[in-house]
C-alpha positions as CSV (number, residue, x, y, z in Angstrom):
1,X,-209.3,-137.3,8.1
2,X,-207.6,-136.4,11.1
3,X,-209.5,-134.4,13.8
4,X,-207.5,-133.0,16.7
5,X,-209.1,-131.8,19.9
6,X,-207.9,-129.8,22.7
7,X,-209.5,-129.6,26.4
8,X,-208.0,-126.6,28.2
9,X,-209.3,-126.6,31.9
10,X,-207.9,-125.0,35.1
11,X,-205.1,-127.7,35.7
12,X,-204.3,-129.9,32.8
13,X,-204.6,-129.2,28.8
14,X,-205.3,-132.4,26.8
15,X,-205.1,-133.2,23.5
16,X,-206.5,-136.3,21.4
17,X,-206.2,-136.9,17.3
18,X,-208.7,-138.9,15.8
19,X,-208.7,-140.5,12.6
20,X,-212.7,-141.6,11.9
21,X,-213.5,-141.5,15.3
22,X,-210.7,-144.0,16.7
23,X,-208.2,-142.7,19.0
24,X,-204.2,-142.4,17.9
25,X,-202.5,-140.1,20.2
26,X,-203.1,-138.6,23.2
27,X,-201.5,-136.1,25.2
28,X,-201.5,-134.0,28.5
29,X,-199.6,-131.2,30.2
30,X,-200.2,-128.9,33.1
31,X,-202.0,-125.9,31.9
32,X,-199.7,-122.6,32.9
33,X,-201.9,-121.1,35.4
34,X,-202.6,-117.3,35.2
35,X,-199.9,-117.0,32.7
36,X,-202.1,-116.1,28.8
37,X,-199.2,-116.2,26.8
38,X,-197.6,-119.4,28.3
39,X,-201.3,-121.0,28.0
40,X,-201.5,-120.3,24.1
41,X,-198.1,-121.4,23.3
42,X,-198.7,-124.5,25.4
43,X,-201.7,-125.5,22.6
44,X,-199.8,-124.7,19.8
45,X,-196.6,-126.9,20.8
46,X,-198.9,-129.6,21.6
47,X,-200.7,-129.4,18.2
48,X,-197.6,-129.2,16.3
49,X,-195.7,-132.0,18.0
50,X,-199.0,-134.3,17.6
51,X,-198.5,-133.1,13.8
52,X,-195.2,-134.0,13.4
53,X,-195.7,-137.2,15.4
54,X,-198.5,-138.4,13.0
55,X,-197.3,-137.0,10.0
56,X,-200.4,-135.2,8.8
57,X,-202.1,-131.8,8.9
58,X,-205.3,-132.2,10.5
59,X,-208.5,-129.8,12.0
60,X,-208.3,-128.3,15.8
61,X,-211.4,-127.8,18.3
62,X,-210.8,-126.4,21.4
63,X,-212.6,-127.0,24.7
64,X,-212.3,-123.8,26.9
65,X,-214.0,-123.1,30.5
66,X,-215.5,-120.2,29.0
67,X,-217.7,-118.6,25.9
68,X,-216.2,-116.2,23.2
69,X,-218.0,-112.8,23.7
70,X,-220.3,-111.8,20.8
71,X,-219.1,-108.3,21.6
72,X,-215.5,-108.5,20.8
73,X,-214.4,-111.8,20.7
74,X,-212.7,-112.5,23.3
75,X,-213.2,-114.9,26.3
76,X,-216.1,-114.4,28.7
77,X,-217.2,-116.4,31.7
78,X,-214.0,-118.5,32.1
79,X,-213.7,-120.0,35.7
80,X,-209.9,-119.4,34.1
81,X,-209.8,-116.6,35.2
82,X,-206.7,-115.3,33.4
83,X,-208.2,-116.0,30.2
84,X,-211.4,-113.7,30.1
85,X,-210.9,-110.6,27.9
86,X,-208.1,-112.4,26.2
87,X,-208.6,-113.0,22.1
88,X,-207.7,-116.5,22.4
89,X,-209.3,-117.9,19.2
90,X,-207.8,-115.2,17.2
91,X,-204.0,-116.1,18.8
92,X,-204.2,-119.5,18.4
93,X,-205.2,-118.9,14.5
94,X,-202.5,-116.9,14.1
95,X,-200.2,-119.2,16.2
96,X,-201.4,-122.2,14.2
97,X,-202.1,-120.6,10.8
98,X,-205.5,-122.1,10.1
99,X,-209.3,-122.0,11.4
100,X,-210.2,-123.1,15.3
101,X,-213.4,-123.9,16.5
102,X,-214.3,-123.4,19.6
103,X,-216.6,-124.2,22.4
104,X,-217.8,-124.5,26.0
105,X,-216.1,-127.2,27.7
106,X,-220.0,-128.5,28.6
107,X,-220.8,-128.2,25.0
108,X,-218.3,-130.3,23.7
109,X,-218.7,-133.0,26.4
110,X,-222.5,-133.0,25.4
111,X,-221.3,-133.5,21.8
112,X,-219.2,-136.2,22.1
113,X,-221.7,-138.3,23.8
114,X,-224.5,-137.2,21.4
115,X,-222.4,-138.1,18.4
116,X,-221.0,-141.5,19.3
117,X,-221.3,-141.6,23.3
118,X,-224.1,-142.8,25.6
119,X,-226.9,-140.6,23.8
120,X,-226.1,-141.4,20.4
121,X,-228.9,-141.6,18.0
122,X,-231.3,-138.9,20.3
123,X,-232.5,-136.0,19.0
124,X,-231.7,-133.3,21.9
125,X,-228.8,-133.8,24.3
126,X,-228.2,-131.9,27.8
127,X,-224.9,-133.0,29.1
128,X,-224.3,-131.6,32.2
129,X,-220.6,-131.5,34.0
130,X,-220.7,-132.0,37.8
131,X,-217.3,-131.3,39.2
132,X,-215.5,-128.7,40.7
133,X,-217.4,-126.2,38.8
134,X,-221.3,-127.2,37.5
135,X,-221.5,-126.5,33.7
136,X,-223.8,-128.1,31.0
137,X,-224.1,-128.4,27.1
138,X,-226.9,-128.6,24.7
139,X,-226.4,-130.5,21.4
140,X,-229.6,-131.0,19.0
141,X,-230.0,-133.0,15.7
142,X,-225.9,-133.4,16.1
143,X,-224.9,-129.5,16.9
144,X,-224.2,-127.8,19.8
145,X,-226.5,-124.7,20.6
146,X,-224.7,-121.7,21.2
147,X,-227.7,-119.3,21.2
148,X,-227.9,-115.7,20.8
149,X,-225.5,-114.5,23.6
150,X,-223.3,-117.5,23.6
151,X,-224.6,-118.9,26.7
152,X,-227.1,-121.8,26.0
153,X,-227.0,-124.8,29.1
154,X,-225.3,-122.1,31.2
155,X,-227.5,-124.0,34.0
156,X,-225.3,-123.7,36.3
157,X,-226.1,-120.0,36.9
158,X,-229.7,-120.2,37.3
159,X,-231.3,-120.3,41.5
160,X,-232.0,-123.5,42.6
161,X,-236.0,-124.8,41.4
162,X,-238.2,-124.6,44.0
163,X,-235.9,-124.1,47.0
164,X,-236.9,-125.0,50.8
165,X,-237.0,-122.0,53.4
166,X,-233.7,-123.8,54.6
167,X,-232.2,-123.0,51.4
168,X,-233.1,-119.4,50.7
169,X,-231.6,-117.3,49.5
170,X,-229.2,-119.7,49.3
171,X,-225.0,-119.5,49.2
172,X,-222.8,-117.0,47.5
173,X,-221.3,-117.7,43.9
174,X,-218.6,-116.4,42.5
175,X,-220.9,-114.9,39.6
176,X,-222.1,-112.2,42.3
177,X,-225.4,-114.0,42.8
178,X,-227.1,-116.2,45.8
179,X,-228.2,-120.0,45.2
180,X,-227.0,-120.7,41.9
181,X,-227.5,-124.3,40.9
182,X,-223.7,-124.2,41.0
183,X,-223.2,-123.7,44.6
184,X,-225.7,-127.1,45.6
185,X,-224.5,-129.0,43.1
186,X,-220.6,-128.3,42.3
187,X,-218.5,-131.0,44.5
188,X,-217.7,-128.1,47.0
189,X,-221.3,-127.4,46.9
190,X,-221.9,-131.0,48.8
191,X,-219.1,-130.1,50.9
192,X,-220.6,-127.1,52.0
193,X,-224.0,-128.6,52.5
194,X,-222.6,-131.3,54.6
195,X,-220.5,-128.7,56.8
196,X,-223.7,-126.3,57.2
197,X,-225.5,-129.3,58.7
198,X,-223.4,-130.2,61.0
199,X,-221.1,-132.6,59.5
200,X,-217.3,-132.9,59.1
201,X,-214.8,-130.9,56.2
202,X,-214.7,-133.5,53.7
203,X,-214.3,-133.8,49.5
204,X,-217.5,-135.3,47.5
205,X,-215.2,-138.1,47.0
206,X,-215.1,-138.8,50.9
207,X,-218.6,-138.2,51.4
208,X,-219.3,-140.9,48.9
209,X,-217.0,-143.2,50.0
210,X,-218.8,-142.5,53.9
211,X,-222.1,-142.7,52.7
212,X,-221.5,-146.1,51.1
213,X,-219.9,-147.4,54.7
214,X,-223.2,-146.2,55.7
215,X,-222.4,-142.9,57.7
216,X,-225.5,-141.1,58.4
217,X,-224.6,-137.7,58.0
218,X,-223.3,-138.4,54.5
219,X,-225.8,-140.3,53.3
220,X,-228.1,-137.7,54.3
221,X,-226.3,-135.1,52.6
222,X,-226.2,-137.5,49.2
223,X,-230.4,-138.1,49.3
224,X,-230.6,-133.8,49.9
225,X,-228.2,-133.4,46.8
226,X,-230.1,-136.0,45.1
227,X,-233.1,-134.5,45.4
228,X,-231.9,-130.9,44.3
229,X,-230.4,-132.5,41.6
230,X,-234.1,-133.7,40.5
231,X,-235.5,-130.5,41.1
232,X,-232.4,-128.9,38.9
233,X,-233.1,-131.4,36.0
234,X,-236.9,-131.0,35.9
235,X,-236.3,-127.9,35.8
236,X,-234.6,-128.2,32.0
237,X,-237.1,-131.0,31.2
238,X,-239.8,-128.6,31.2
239,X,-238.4,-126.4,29.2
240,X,-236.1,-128.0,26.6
241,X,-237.4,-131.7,27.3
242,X,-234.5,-133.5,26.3
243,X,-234.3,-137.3,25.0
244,X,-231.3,-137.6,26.9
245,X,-229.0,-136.1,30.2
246,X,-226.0,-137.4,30.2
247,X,-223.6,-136.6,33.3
248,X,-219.9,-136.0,33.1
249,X,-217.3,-134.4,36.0
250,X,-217.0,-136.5,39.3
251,X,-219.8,-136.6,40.1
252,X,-221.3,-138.4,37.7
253,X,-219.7,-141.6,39.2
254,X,-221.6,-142.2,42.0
255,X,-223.9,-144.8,40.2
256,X,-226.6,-144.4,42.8
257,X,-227.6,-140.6,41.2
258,X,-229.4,-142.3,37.7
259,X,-231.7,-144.9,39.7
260,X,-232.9,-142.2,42.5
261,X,-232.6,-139.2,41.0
262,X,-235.1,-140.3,37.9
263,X,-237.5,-141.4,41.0
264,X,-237.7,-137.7,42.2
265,X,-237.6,-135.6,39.4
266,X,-241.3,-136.9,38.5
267,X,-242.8,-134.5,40.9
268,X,-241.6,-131.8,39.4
269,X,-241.9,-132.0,35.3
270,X,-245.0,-130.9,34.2
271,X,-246.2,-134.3,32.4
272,X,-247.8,-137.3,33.0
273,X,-244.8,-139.5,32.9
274,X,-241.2,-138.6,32.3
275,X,-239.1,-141.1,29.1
276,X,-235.9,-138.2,29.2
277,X,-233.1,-141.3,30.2
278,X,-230.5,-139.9,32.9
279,X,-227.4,-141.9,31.9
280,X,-223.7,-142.4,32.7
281,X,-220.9,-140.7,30.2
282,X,-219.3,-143.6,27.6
283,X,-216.1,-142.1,27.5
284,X,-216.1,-140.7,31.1
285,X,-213.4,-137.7,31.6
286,X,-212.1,-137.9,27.6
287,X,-215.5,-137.0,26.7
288,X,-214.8,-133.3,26.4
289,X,-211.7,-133.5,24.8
290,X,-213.4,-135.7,21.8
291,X,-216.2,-133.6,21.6
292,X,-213.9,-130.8,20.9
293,X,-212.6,-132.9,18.2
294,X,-215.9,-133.5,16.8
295,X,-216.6,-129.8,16.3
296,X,-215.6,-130.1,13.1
297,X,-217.9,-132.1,12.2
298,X,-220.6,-129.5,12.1
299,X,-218.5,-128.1,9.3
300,X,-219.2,-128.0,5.4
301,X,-217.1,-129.6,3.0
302,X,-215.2,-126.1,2.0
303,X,-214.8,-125.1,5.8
304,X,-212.9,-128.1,6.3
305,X,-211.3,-127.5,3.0
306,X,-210.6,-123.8,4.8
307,X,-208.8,-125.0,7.4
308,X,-207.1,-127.9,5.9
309,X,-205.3,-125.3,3.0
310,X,-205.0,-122.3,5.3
311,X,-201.6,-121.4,6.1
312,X,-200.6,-120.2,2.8
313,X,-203.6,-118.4,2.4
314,X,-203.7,-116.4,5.7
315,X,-199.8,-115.8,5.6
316,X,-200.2,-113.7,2.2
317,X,-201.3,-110.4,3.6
318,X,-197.8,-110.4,5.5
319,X,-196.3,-111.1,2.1
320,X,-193.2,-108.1,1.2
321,X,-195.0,-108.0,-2.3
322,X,-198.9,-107.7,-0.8
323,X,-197.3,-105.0,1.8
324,X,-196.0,-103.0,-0.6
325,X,-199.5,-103.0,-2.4
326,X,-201.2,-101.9,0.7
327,X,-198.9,-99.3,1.3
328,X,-199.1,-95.3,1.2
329,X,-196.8,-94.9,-1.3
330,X,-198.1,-97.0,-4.2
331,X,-197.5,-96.3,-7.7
332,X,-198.3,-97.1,-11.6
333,X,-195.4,-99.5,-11.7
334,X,-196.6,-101.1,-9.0
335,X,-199.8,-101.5,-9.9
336,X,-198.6,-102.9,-12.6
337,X,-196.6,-105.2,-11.1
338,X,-199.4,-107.1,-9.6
339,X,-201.6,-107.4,-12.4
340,X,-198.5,-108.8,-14.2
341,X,-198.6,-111.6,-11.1
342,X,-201.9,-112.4,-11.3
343,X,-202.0,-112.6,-15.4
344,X,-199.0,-115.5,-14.6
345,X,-201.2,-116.8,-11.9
346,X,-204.5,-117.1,-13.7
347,X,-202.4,-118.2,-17.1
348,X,-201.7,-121.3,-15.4
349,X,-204.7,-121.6,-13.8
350,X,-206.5,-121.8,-17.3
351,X,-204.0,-124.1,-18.4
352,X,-204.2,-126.5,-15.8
353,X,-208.0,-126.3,-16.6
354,X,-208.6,-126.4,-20.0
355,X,-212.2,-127.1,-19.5
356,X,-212.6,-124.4,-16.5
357,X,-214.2,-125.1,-13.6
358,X,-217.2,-127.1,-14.2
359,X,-219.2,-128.1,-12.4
360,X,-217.9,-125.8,-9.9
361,X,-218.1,-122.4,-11.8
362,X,-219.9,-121.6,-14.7
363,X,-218.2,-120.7,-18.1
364,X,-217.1,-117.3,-17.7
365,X,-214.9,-114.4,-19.7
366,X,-210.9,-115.4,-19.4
367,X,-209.2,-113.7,-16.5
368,X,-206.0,-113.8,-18.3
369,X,-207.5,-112.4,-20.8
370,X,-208.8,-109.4,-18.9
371,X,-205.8,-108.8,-17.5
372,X,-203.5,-109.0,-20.3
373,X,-205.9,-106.2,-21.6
374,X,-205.4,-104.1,-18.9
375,X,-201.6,-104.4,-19.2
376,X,-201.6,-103.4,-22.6
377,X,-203.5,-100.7,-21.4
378,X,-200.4,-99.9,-19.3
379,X,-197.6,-100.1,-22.3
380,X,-197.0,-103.9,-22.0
381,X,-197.3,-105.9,-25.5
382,X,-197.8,-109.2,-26.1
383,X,-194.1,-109.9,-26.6
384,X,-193.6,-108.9,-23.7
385,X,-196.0,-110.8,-21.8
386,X,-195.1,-114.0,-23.5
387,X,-192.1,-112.6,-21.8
388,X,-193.5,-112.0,-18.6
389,X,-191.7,-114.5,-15.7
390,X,-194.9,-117.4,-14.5
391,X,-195.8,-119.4,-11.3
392,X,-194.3,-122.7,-12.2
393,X,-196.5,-125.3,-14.1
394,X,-199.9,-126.4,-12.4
395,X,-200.6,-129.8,-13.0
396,X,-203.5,-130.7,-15.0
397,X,-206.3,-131.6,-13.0
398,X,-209.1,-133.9,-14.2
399,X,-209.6,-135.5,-11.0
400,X,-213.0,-134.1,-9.8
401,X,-212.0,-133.8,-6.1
402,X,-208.8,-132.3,-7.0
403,X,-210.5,-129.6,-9.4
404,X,-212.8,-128.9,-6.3
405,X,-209.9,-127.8,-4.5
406,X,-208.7,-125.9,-7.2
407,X,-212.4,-124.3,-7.6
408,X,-212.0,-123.4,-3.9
409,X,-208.4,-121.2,-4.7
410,X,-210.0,-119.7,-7.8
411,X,-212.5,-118.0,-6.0
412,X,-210.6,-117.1,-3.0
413,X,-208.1,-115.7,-4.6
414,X,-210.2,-113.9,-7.4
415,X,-212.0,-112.2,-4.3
416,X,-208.7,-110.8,-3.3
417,X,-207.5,-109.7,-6.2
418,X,-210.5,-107.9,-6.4
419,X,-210.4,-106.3,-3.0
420,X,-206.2,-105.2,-4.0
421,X,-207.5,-104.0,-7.4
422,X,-210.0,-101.8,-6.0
423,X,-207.7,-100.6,-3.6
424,X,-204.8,-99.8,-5.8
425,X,-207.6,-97.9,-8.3
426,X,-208.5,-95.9,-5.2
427,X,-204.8,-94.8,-4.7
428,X,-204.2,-93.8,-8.2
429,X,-207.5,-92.8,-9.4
430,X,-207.6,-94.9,-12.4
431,X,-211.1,-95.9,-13.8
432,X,-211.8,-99.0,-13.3
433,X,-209.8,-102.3,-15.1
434,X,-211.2,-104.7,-17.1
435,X,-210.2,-107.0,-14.4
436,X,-212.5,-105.1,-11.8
437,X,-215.3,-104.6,-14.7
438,X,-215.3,-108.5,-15.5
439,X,-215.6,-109.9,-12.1
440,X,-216.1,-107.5,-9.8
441,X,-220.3,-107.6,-10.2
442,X,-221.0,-110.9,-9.4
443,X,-218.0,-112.4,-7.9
444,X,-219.5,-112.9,-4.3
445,X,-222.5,-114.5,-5.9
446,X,-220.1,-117.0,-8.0
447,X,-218.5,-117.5,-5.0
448,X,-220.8,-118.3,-2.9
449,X,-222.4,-120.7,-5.7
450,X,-219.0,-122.1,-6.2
451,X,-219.2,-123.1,-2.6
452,X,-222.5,-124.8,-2.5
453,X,-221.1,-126.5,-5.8
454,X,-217.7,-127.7,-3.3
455,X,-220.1,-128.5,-0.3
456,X,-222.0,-131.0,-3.1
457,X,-219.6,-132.3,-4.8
458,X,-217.1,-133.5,-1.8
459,X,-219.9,-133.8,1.0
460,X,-218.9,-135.6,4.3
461,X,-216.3,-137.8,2.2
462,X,-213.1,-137.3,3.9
463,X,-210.4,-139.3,1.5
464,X,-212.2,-136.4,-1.6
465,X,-211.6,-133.6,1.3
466,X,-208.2,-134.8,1.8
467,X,-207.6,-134.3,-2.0
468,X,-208.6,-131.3,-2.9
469,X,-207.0,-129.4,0.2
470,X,-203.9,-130.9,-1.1
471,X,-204.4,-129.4,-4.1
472,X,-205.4,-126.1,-2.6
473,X,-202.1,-125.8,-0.9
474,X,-199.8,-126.9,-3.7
475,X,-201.8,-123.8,-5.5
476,X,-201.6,-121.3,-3.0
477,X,-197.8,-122.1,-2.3
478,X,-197.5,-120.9,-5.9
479,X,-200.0,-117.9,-5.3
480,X,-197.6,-117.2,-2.7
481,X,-194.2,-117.6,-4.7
482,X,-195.2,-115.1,-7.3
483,X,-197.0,-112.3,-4.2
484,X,-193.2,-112.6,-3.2
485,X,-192.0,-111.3,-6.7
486,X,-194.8,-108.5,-7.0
């Protein structure tokens, strides 16, 4: 199955495809800064050109510098600062026409290296970026922790553990606040420390490189980050105790930090000895960009089946026959009109499953049947729906995995028939159909049984996945053909 993932930071958006984990493209522009709709459109025209390049549809996490507001849904806490308030998960849906998932940069770092990185195999993860910015991730039992307000490992925004009178109350972040982990231990955070004792204006990177040609006053300011950095870490030890912290951003390079820093951070967790491993990144700055490929791996079977059959599906309410429905102005002929479309659809439904939908459904009443009960209800005989123009031929599916994805359509599109058919008896105030009165009782139940039934069946098995969303779309480009003719 192929998994794409995007990492949209500050200056560069990447994107990698995965097929089972191995790499086979990769790509990378400048990110338009302080430009939203140039920044969307740059994701979407790299996702489709990685498409079209590979030849196959595949699943899309995104990476953002930011959390998605339980509020409203839109960005929050982006260092991006021309993306918070912005509904970017919703535009880039209706950009790419099928489900995104999306996470905290940090988060999908920590899950990259939790799936198949350096802390593979552990339990609980804390992945913490140290860059320009200081961000962290939690992932446990394989999934990243969101929490309640969409903020778990926001670490970064937390006061320094057990600061010195030196460093009270500590300097200013951008969040408003004083002392936040952030401003010690960001890369301009050492900067700053160096400069407020004294030393010269110089990047992390020239400190380091100082420090190792033995300058004093940067090798002092590395043991004083150092040993924030323990206190910082103890800190989330004694609270989420972690199996393994795993460091990303540049930062985490200077190999020195996962001998001494372990050494220190002893004095502060409350336990007798300390097994959480401090370790390097396996796949170094490419780490969040897989892990936001990953994110789909925290999905069920019929998710992925979602987002693999999608675009049809979401592109029907903008249908000319489905807008019409919808619209003030309906009437008895149209009404009729789509129940003639969905007796075609569900006619060749049943033919194309002669045995139904086990084990996916239970037996149940004949749509067709209903419906074609209802239009006789409305002056149409049965000459005339032999009569009737039909979706062209499904073909017969025995294949299990196929039938799954037919299963998945059924039910999907049975719960919007339902919601037009209610709708359209609303308008006119007809009683109910025998359509409505048939499935309308139980049909969340059934579909929410029918999904459990998918999610068994198909499992993690991505070749069965790929196989019934291919047989999802060929249906739904007919449920589309005949919405056009309603």
């Amino acid at each position: 199955m192929l998994n794409l993932g995007v990492d949209l930071g500050g200056t560069k958006i990447e994107l990698i495809a995965l097929v089972d984990g191995d790499e086979r493209l990769r790509r990378r522009i400048d990110t338009p800064r302080d430009d939203y709709p140039a920044t969307v459109a740059a994701i979407a025209g790299l996702v489709t050109g990685a498409e079209a390049e590979l030849g196959a549809r595949g699943t899309l996490g995104i990476g953002t510098p930011g959390a998605i507001s339980r509020v409203d849904g839109r960005m929050k806490n982006c260092n991006s600062t021309w993306l918070n308030g912005q509904p970017l998960k919703q535009d880039l849906e209706a950009a790419l026409r099928r489900p995104v998932r999306m996470a905290n940069d940090a988060n999908c770092f920590a899950l990259s290296e939790a799936t198949d990185g350096a802390a593979v195999g552990a339990e609980v993860v804390f992945g913490v970026i140290l860059g320009t910015g200081c961000g962290a991730g939690v992932v446990v039992r394989g999934r990243t922790l969101t929490g309640a307000n969409a903020i778990a490992g926001e670490w970064g925004h937390n006061p320094l553990p057990w600061p010195t009178d030196r460093e009270r109350p500590g300097p200013a972040c951008y969040c408003g606040r004083l002392g936040c982990i952030e401003t010690w231990l960001s890369g301009p955070g050492l900067s700053h420390d160096l400069a407020a004792h004294g030393g010269p204006a110089l990047s992390a990177r020239e400190i380091a490189a100082r420090a190792e040609a033995g300058d004093a006053d940067c090798t002092a300011a590395l043991a004083r980050y150092e040993e924030r950095l323990a206190r910082g870490l103890a800190h989330v030890i004694n609270i989420l105790d972690p199996e393994v912290i795993v460091l990303g951003g540049g930062l985490s390079q200077l190999s020195r930090l996962y001998d001494n820093v372990p050494r220190l951070w002893g004095a502060y967790v409350f336990s007798d000895r300390v097994d959480t491993r401090l370790v390097a990144p396996r796949f170094g700055d490419s780490s969040g960009v897989r892990g936001a490929a990953w994110l789909w791996r925290e999905a069920t079977a019929s998710e992925t089946l979602r987002a693999l059959s999608w675009p049809e599906h979401v592109t029907l309410e903008a249908r000319p026959g489905v807008a019409r429905l919808m619209s003030d102005t309906v009437g008895l002929d149209d009404y009729r009109a789509f129940l003639e479309g969905m007796y075609g659809f569900h006619v060749a439904l049943e033919a194309a499953l002669p045995g139904g939908l086990a084990p996916f459904e239970a037996p149940r009443p004949s749509r067709a049947e209903a419906l074609a009960a209802d239009l006789g209800d409305l002056g149409l005989n049965a000459e005339r729906l032999a009569a009737l123009p039909r979706p062209a031929a499904l073909p017969p599916h025995a294949d299990p995995d196929q039938r799954a994805g037919l299963a998945y359509v059924l039910a999907g599109s049975t719960l919007g028939g339902l919601a037009l058919a209610r709708h359209l008896q609303t308008r006119l105030g007809n009683p109910p159909c025998r359509f409505l009165r048939l499935n309308g009782e139980d049909t969340r139940s059934r579909w929410l049984d029918t999904r459990s039934a998918i999610d068994r069946h198909l499992g993690g098995d991505t070749t069965a996945i790929n196989r019934a969303a291919q047989a999802a779309r060929d249906t739904f480009a007919r449920l589309a053909d005949w919405l056009d003719r309603a």
